[in-house]
C-alpha positions in Angstrom: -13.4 -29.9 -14.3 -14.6 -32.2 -11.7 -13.9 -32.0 -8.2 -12.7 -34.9 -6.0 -13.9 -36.2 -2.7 -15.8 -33.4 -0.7 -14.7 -30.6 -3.1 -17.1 -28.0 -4.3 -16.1 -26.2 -7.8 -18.3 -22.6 -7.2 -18.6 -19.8 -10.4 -18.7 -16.9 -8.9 -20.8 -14.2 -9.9 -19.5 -10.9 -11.3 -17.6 -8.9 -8.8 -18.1 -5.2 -9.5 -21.0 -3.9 -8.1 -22.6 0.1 -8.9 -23.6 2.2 -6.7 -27.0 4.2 -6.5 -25.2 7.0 -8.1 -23.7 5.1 -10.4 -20.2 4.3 -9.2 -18.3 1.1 -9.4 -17.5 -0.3 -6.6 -14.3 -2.8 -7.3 -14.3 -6.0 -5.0 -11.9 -5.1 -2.7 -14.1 -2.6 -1.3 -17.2 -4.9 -0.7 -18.2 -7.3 2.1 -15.3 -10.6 2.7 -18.2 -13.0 1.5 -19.1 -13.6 -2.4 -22.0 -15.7 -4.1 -21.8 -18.3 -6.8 -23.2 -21.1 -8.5 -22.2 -24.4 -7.9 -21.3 -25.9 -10.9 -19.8 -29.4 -9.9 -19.1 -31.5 -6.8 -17.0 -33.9 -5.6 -18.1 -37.5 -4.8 -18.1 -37.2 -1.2 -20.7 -34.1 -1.3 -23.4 -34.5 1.4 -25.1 -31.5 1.3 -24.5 -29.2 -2.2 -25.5 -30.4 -5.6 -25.0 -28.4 -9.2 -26.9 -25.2 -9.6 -27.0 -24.6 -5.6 -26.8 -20.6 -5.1 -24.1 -20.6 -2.0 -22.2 -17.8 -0.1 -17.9 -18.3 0.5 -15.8 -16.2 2.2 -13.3 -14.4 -0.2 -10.3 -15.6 1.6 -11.3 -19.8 1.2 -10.2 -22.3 -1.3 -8.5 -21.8 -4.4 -9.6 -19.1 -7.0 -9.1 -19.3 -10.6 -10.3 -18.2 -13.8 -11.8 -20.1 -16.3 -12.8 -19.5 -19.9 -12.8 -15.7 -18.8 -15.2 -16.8 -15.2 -14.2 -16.1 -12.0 -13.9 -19.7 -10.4 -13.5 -21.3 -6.4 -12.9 -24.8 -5.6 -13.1 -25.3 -2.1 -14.1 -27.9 0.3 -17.8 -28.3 1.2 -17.4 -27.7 4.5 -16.2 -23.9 4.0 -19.4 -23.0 2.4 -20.9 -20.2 4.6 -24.9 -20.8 3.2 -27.0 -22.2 0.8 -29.3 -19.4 -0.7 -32.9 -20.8 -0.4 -35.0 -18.0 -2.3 
């Protein structure tokens, strides 16, 4: 899938997290943002290219899944950060 104009297509990454005590936490329960992967962009993309690690908030853009991934495409713009680690 490609994205058009300032699109951003994000994979997010697996959303159930363990405790320290070994208790799954489902994502409901966790913070309103999410990371992911960028894995394509829209022609009009200034400042996120493919592979970029980047933080959205649950509630933006349009989730899917895709071949069994959890999926986002959303415009650039609501892209909360850009991991620089």
């Amino acid at each position: 899938m490609k994205p058009i104009k300032d699109n951003v297509l994000v994979e997010l990454d697996d959303r159930v997290s363990i405790s320290k005590g070994g208790i799954h936490i489902p994502a409901i329960s966790q913070t309103t943002g999410e990371w992911g992967t960028v894995v394509a962009t829209g022609s009009e993309c200034l400042d996120l290219s493919e592979g970029d690690r980047v933080l959205v908030l649950k509630t933006q853009g349009t989730h899917y899944i895709q071949q069994g991934k959890d999926m986002v495409i959303l415009p650039e713009k609501k892209v909360l950060a850009i991991d620089v680690a």
